[in-house]
LUMMAR-969233 format. One line per 2 residues: number of its first residue (from 0); their letters; for each residue y, z, x of C-alpha. Coordinates in nm, 4 decimals. Layout:
<nodes>
NUM) A) Y,Z,X | ...
</nodes>
This chain:
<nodes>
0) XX) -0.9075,17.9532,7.0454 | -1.1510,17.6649,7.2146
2) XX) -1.0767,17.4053,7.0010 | -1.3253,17.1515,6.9298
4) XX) -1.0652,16.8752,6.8855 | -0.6803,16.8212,6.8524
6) XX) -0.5278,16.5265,6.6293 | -0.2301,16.4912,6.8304
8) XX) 0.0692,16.3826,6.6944 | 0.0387,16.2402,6.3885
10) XX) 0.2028,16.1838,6.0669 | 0.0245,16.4597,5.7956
12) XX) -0.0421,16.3855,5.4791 | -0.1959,16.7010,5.3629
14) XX) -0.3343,16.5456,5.0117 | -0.0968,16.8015,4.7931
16) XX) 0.1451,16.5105,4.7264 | 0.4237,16.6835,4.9310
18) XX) 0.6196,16.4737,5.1825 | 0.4778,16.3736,5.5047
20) XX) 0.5187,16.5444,5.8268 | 0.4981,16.4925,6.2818
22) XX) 0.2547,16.7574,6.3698 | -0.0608,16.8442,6.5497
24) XX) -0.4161,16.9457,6.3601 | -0.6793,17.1328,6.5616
26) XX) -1.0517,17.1887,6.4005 | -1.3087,17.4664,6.5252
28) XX) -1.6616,17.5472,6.3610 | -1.6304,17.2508,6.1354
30) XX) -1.2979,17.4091,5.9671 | -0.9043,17.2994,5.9753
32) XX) -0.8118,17.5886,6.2349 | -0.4522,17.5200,6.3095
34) XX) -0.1992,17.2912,6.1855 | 0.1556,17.2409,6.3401
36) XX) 0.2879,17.2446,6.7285 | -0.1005,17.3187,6.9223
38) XX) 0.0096,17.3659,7.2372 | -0.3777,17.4650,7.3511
40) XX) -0.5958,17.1219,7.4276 | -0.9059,17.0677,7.2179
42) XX) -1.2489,16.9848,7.4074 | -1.1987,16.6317,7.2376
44) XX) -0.7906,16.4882,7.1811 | -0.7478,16.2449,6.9640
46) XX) -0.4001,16.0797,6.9642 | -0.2552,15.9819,6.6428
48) XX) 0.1398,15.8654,6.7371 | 0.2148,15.6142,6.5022
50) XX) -0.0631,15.6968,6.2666 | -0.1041,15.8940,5.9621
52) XX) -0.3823,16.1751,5.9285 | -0.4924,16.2469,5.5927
54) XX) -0.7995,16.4500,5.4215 | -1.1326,16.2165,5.3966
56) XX) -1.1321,16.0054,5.0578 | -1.3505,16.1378,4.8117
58) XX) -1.5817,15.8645,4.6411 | -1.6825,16.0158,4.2619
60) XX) -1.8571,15.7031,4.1637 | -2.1155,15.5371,4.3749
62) XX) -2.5023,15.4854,4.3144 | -2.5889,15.5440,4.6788
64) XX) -2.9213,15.7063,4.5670 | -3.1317,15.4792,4.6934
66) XX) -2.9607,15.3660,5.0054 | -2.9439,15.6670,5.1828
68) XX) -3.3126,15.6773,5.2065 | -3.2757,15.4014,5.4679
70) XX) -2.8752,15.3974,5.5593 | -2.8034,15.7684,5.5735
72) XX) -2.4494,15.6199,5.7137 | -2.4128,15.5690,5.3766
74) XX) -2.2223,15.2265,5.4504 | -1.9743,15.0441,5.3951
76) XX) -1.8083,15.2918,5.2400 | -1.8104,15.5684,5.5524
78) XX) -1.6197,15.2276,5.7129 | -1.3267,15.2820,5.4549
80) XX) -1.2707,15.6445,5.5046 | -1.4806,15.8350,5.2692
82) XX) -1.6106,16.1452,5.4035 | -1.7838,16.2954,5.0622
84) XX) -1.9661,16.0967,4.7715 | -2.1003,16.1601,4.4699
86) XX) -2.4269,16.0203,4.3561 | -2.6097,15.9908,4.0443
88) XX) -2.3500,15.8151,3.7966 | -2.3757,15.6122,3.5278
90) XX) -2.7198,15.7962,3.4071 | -2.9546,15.6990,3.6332
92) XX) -3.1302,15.8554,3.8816 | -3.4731,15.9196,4.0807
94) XX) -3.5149,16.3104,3.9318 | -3.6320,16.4547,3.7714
96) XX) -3.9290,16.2572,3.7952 | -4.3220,16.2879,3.8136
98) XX) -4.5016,16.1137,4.0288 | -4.6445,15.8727,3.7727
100) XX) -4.2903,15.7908,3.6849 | -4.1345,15.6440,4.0203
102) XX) -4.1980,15.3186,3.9760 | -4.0061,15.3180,3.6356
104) XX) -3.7358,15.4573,3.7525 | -3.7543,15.2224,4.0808
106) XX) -3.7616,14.9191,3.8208 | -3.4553,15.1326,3.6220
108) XX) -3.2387,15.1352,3.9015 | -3.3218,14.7731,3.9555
110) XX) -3.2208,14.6260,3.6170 | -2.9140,14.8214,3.5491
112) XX) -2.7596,14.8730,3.9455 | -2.9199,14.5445,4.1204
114) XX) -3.0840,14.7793,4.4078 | -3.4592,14.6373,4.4523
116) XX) -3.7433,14.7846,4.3233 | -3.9666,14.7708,4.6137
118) XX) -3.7039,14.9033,4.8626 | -3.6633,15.2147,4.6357
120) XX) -4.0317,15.2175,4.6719 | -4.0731,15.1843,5.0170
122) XX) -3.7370,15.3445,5.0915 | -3.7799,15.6932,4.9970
124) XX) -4.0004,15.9687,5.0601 | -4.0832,16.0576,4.6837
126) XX) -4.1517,16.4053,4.7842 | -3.9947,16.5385,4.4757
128) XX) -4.0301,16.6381,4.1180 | -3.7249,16.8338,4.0590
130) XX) -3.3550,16.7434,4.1163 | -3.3062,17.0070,4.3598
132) XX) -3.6122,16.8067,4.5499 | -3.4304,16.5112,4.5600
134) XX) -3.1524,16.7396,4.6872 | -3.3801,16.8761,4.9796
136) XX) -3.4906,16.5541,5.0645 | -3.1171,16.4092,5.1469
138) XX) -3.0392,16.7221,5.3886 | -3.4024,16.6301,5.5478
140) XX) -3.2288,16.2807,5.6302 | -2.9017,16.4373,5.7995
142) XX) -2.6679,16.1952,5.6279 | -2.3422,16.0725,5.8085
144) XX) -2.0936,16.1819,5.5432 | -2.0695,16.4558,5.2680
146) XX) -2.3317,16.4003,4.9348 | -2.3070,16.5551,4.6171
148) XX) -2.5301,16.4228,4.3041 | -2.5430,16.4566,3.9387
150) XX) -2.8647,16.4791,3.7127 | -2.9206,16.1324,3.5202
152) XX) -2.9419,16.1712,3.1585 | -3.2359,15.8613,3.1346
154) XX) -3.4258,16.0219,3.4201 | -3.4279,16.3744,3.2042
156) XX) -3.4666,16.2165,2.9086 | -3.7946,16.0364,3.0457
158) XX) -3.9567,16.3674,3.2208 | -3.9130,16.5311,2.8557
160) XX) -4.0030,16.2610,2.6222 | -4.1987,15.9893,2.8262
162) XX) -4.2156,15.6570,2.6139 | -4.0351,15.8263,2.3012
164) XX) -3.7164,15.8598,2.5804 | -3.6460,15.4946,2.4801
166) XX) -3.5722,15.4255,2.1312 | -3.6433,15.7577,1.9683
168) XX) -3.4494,16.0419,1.9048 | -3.5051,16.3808,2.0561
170) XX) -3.6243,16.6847,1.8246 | -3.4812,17.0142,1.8685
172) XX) -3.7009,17.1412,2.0591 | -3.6817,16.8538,2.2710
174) XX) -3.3250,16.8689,2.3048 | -3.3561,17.2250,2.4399
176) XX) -3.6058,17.1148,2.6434 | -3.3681,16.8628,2.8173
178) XX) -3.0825,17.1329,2.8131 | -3.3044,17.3799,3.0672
180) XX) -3.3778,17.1163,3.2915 | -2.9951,16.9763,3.3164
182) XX) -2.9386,17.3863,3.3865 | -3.2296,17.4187,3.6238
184) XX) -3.1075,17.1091,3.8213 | -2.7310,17.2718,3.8178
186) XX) -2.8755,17.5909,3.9450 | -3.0765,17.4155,4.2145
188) XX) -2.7317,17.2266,4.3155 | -2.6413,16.9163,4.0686
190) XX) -2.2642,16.9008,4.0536 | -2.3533,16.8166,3.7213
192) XX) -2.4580,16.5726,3.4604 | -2.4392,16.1852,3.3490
194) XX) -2.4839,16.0039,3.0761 | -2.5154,15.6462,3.0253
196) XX) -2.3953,15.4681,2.6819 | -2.3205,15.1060,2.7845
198) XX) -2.5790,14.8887,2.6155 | -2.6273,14.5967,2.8425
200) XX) -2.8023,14.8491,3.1070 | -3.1192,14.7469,3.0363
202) XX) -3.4936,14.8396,3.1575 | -3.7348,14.5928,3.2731
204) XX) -3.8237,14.4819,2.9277 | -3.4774,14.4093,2.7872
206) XX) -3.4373,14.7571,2.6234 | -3.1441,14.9528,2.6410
208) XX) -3.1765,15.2375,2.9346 | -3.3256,15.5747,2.7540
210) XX) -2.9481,15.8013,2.6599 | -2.7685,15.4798,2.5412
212) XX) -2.8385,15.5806,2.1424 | -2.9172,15.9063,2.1665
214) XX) -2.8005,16.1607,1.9118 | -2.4216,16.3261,1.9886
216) XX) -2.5871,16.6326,1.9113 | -2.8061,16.6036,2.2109
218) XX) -2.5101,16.5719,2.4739 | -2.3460,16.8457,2.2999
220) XX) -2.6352,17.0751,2.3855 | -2.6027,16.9348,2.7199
222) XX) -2.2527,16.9956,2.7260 | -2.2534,17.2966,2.7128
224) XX) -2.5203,17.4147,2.9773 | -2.2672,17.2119,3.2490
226) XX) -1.9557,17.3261,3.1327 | -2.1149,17.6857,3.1371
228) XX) -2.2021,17.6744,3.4952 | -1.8835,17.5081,3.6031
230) XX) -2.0167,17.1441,3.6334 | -1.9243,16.7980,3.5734
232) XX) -1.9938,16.6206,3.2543 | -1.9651,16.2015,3.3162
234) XX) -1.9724,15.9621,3.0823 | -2.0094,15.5874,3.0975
236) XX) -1.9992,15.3354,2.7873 | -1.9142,15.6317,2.5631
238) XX) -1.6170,15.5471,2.2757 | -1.3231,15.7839,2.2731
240) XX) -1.5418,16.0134,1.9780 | -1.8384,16.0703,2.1997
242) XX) -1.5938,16.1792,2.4798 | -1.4207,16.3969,2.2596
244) XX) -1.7164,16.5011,2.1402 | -1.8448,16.6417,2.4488
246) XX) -1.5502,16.7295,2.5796 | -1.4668,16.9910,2.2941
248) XX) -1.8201,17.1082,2.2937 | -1.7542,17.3741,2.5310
250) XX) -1.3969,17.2758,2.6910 | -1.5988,17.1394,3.0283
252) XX) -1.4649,16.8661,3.2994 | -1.5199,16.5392,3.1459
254) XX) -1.5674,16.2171,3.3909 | -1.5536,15.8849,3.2112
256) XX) -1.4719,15.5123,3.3424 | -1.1781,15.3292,3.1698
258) XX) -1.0386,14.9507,3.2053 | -0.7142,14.8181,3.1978
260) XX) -0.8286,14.5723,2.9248 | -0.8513,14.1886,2.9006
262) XX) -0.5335,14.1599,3.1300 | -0.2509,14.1651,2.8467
264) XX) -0.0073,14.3818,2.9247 | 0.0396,14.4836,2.5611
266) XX) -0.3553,14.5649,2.5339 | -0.3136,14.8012,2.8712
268) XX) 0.0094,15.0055,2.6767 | -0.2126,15.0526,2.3759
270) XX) -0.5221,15.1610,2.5633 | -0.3184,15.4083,2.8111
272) XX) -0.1964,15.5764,2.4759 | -0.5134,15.5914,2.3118
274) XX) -0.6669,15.7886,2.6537 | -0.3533,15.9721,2.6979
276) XX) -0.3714,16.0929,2.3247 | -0.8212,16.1473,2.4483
278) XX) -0.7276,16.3345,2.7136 | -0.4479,16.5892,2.6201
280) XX) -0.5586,16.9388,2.6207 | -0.8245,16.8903,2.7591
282) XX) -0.9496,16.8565,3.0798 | -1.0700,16.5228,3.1143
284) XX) -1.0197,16.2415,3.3672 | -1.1088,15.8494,3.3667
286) XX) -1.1421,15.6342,3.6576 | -1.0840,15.2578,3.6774
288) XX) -1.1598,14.9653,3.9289 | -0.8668,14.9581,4.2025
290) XX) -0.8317,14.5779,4.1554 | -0.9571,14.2481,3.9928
292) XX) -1.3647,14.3029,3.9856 | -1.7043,14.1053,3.9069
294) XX) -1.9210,13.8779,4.0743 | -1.9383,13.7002,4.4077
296) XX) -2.0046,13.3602,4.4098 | -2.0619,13.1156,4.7744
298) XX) -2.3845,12.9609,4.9181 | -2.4887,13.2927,5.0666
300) XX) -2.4408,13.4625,4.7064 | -2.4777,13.3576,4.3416
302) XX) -2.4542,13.0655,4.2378 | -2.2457,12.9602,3.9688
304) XX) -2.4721,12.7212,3.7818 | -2.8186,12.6983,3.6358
306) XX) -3.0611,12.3990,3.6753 | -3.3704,12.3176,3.8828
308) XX) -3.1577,12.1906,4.1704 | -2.9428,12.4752,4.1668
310) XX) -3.2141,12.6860,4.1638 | -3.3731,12.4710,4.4095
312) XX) -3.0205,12.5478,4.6455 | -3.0734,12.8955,4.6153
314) XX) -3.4512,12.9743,4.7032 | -3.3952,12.7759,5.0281
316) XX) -3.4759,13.0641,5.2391 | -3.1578,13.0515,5.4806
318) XX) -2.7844,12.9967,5.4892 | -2.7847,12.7175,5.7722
320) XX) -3.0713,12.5550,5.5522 | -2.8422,12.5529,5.2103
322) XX) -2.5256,12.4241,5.4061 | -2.7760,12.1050,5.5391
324) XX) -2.9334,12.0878,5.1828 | -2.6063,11.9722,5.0683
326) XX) -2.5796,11.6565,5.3186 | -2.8502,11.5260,5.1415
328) XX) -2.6592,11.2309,4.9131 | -2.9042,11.2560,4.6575
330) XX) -2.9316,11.6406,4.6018 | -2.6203,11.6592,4.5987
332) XX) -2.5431,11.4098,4.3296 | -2.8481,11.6179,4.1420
334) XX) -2.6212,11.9541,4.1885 | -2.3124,11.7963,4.0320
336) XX) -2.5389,11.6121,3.7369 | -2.6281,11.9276,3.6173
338) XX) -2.2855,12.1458,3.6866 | -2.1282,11.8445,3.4810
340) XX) -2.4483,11.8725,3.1965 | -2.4970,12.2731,3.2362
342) XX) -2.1134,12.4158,3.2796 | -2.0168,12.7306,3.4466
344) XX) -2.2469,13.0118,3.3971 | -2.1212,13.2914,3.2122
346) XX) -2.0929,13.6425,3.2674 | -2.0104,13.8726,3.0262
348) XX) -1.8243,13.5692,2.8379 | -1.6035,13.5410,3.1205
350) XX) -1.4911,13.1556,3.2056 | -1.4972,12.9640,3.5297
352) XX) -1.0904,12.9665,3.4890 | -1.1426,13.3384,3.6190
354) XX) -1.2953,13.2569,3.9349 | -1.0852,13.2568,4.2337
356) XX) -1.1136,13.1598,4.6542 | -1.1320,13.4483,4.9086
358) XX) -1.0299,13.2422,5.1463 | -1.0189,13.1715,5.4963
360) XX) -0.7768,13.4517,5.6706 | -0.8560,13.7159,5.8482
362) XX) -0.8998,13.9407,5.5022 | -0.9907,13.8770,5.1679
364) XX) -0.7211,13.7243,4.8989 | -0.8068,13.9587,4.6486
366) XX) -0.4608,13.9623,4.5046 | -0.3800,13.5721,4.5013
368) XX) -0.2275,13.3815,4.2182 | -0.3001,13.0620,4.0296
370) XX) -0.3127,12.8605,4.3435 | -0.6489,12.9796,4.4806
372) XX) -0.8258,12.9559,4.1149 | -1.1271,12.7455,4.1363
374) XX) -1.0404,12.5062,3.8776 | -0.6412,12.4787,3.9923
376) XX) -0.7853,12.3974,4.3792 | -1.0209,12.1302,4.2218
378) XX) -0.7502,11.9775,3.9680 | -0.5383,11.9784,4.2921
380) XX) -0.8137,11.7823,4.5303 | -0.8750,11.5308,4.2539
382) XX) -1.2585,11.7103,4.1919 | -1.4440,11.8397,3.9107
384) XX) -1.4517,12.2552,3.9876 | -1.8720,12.2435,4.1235
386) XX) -1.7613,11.9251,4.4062 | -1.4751,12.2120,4.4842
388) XX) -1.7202,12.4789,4.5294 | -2.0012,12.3450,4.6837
390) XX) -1.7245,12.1253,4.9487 | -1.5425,12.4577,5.0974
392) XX) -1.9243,12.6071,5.1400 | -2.0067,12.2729,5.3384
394) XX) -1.6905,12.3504,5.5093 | -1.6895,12.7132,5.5837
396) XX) -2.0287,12.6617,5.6992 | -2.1171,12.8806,5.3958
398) XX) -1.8638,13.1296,5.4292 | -1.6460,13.0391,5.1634
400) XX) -1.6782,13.3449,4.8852 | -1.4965,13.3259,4.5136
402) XX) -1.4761,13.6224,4.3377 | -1.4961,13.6360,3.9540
404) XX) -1.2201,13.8454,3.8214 | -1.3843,14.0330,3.4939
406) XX) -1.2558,14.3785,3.5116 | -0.8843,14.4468,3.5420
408) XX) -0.8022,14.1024,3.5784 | -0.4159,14.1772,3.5857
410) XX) -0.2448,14.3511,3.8452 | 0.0332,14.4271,3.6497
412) XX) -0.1712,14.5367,3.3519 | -0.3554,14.8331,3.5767
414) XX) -0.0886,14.9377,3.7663 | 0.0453,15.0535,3.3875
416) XX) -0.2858,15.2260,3.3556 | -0.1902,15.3686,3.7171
418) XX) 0.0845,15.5302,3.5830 | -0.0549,15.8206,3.3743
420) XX) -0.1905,16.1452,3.5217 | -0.5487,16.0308,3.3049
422) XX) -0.6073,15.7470,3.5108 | -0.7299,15.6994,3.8634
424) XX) -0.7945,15.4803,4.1177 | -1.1643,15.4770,4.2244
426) XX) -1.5452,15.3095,4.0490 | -1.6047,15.1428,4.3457
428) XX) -2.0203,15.1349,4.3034 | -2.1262,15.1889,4.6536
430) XX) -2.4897,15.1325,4.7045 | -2.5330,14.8951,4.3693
432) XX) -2.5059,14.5396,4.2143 | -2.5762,14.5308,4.6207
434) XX) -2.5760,14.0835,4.5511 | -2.3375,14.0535,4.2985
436) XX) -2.0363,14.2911,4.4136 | -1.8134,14.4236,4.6733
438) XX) -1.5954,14.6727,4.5389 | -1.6540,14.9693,4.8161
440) XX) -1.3495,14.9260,5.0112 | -1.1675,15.0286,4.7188
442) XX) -0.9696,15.3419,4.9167 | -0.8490,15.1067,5.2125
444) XX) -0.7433,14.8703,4.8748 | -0.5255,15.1289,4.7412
446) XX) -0.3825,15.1896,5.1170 | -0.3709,14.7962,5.1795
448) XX) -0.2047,14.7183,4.8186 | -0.0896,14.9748,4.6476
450) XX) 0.1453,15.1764,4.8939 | 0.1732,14.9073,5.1966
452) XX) 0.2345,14.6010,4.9643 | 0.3684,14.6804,4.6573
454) XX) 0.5453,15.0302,4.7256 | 0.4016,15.1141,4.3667
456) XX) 0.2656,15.4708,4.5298 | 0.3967,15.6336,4.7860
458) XX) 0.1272,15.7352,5.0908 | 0.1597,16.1008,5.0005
460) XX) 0.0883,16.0222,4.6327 | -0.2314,15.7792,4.6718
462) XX) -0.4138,16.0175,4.9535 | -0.3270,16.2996,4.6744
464) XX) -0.5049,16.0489,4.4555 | -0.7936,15.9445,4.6135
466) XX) -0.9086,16.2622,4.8029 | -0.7619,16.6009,4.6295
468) XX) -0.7589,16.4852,4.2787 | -1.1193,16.3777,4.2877
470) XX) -1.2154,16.6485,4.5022 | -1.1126,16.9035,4.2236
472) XX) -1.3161,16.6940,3.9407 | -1.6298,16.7597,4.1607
474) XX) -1.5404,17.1293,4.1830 | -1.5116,17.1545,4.5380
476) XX) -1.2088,17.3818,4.6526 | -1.3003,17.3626,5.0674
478) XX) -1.2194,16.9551,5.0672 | -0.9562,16.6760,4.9531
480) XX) -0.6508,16.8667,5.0872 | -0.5645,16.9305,5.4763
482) XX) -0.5076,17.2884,5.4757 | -0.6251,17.5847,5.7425
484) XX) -0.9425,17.6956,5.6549 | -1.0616,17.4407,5.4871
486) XX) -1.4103,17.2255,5.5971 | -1.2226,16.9564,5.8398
488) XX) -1.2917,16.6047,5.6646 | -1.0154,16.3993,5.8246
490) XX) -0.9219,16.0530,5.8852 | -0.6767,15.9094,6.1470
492) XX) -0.5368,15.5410,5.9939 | -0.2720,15.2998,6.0675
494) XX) -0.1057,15.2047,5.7413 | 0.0320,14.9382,5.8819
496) XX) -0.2500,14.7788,5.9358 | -0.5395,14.9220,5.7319
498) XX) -0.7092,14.6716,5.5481 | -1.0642,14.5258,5.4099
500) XX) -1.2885,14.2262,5.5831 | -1.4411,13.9854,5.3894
502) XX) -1.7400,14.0674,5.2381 | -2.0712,13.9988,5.4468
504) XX) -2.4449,13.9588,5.3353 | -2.6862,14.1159,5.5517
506) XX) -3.0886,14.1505,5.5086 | -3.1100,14.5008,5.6254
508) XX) -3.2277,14.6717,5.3500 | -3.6089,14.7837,5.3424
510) XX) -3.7680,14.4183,5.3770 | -3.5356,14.2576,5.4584
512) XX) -3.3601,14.2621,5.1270 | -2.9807,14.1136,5.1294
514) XX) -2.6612,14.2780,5.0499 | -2.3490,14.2710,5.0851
516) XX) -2.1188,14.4969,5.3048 | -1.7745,14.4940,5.3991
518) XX) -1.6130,14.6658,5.7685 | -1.2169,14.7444,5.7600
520) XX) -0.9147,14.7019,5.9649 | -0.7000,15.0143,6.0509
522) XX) -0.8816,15.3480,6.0986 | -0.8734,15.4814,6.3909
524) XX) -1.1124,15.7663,6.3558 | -1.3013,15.9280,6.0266
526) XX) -1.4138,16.2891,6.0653 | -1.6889,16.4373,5.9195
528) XX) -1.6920,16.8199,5.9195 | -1.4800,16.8049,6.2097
530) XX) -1.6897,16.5688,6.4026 | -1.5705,16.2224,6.4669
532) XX) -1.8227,15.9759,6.2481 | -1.6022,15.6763,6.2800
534) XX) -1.4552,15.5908,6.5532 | -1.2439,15.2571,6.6323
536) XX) -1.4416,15.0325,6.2971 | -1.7870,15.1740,6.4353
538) XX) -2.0264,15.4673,6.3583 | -2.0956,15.7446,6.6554
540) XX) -2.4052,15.8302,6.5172 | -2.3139,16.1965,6.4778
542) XX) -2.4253,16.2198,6.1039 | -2.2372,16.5718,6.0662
544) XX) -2.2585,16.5426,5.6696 | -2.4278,16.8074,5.4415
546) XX) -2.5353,16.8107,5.1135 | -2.2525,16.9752,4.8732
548) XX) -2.4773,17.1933,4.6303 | -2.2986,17.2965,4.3311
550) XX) -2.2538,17.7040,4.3151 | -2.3348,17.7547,3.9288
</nodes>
């Protein structure tokens, strides 16, 4: 047969949910050729005793857009085992566009996914008009994993109705006008559509992001365009009757985030009954943060005050220079005058009670009690909850990280929502809020926590969960399951050991803008179209992706 390469004895799970079994997988032209006893060597072996082998994740929400431009690695999350992501949520995109509009849309992206502006600008070719442009442009770039993107509903709404996109509503004809260019972008290879309806995403000027108010009536006309050529409707910010709405408008796939709630137990049964009740009959599916989410906080991220000395702290134009800065008796009394005066800063009406210590072991505490919350470590050193914060910086030589827990702040609360067939694991944002989150990692978290520490799925039933199930939501039937015949996106992993790093903030972003990544523990190789793109933690440089054009 000439086999390309031979996973050797491994533990396959096959991403149908069925129970794990010893075999051998062998991949030629890019395809699963052979599953089973291979008694043939491939040109490359690859031996996986002791280690699982599983389809490559399949990441359905990330705003990777820009990033590629400039990291066609598409890292960190090709680090955690995702062979094939899907761009363009939330609304917002960089097509359609004309070329007067780029730098709106730049400054777009910027407000509402914290990528900057003049990296978008300097970052991407702009060669494009069109979605399927945009489209052509990624293959141009060779990217290292699997890319598949959906038209942005403020984007289309902007090429049709310029200014008017904001606050107005759309006429008919303009509606019809937005509905052929959703179906031109489809037919040019859009897996589909998004819409945005989550008021906080603003533009530049403090306005809500065009789509947020817009008439039902227009993303029923939309509706129906996707659902007619077999593509993906997704939703974010819109209330149970808007998703309904769309949803019956012509009986499409329907993509919508979802929360656990405000981490009451009680709230979490009443809002898996209310989507259970959305949901039945109809073919829709929500997706949910994989663990406690929301800001990072340390000396190399945000800070969690305002005043002129913090803001002093934080313009100092290096970490070394920040961890000296606070030496210096008298700033530092400065710092803790106004944390005392000034409080916690806010976000989203969150408290500082919510903000909890990474750490200092080898991975991040993500799922720690009481005992590593700010305030509790402070009350427990005898220190107001700043002295605690800025002290382990000092210490850590500005390591120290605290994450703010916002979204699904109880464990036991999501792993309720977990439990219905509406709800899954996933929204991990690749490629935004690149500053102010870390939430990529969030396959190797559902590996890490949910099967190896908790037992609360099974291996066979998370890998069914985070690479079949949302492989089927984008439509594609040759990934997300290991299975002869089908395209060869495969991951080697130790269970055992798979895991996330801390998070890390880097300046290598087009001028050398920060953000943060995050490597993993535990894979031993990722496979991209049957050619190894991780190997051992690190890239090989192969960049064997493609971009996954929808087939209207």
């Amino acid at each position: 047969m000439g086999y390309e390469v031979v996973i050797r004895g491994g533990r396959i799970v096959d991403g149908t949910g069925v129970a794990a079994y010893s075999g051998d997988l062998a991949i030629k032209d890019g395809a699963i050729a052979a599953i089973g006893k291979i008694a043939e060597r491939g040109a490359r072996e690859i031996d996986a005793d002791g280690l699982a082998v599983t389809p490559g994740f399949v990441d359905i929400h990330t705003h990777l857009d820009a990033q590629i431009g400039w990291d066609p690695d598409c890292t960190p999350v090709s680090w955690h085992g995702v062979t094939t992501a899907l761009l363009g949520n939330c609304g917002v995109t960089f097509a359609p566009c004309r070329p007067q509009d780029k730098e709106l849309l730049a400054g777009m992206m910027e407000t509402v996914e914290d990528i900057p502006r003049q990296a978008i600008l300097s970052g991407l070719p702009w060669s494009w008009e069109d979605y399927g442009g945009y489209l052509d442009a990624l293959e141009r770039l060779q990217p290292g994993i699997n890319i598949a993107g959906l038209v942005g509903h403020s984007a289309v709404r902007f090429y049709v109705m310029g200014e008017r996109a904001v606050e107005e509503q759309a006429t008919a004809a303009e509606r019809r006008q937005m509905a052929d260019v959703v179906a031109r972008s489809i037919e040019r290879g859009a897996a589909g559509f998004s819409t945005n309806r989550f008021a906080p995403h603003k533009l530049p000027d403090g306005r809500s992001i065009p789509g947020t108010f817009a008439d039902p009536v227009e993303l029923t006309d939309i509706a129906k365009v996707v659902a007619s050529r077999g593509a993906l409707m997704q939703a974010v910010g819109a209330d149970n009757e808007v998703l309904r709405t769309i949803a019956d408008a012509a009986n499409g796939r329907v993509l919508f985030s979802y929360g656990s709630g405000g981490g009451d137990l009680a709230l979490a049964r009443q809002r898996r009954a209310s989507l259970e009740a959305l949901c039945a009959g109809r073919d829709m599916t929500a997706i949910t943060q994989v663990r406690a989410s929301g800001m990072i906080y340390g000396l190399q991220a945000g800070l969690p005050v305002r005043g002129a000395a913090w803001s002093r702290l934080r313009r100092l134009p290096t970490l070394a220079e920040r961890v000296a800065a606070l030496g210096d008796v008298e700033f530092h009394g400065q710092l803790m005058a106004e944390a005392r005066a000034n409080g916690f800063k806010q976000n989203l009406g969150t408290p500082v009670e919510k903000v909890f210590y990474l750490g200092d072991g080898p991975t991040p505490a993500y799922t720690a009690g009481e005992e590593m919350n700010l305030v509790a470590i402070a009350q427990r050193s005898g220190e107001h909850w700043a002295e605690t914060f800025l002290r382990l910086g000092r210490e850590t030589g500005g390591k120290a990280l605290f994450t703010l827990r916002m979204f699904n702040a109880d464990l036991d609360a999501l792993a309720h929502m977990f439990k219905s067939d509406c709800c899954y694991p996933s929204l991990g944002d690749a490629g935004a809020h690149v500053t102010q989150v870390m939430d990529a990692g969030w396959a190797t978290f559902v590996l890490s926590h949910w099967v190896r520490q908790t037992s609360f799925f099974t291996l066979e039933e998370a890998v069914r969960r985070i690479a079949a199930v949302p492989a089927r939501i984008m439509g594609l039937e040759d990934r997300g399951t290991l299975a002869v015949g089908k395209r060869a996106d495969v991951n080697v992993l130790d269970v055992e050991r798979v895991a996330e790093l801390h998070p890390e903030l880097v300046n290598d972003f087009p001028g050398g803008a920060a953000r943060f990544i995050q490597r993993s523990l535990g894979y031993k190789a990722t496979l991209v179209n049957g050619v190894v793109n991780v190997l051992d933690g690190e890239l090989t440089g192969a960049r064997a992706g493609t971009v996954l054009r929808h087939r209207a």
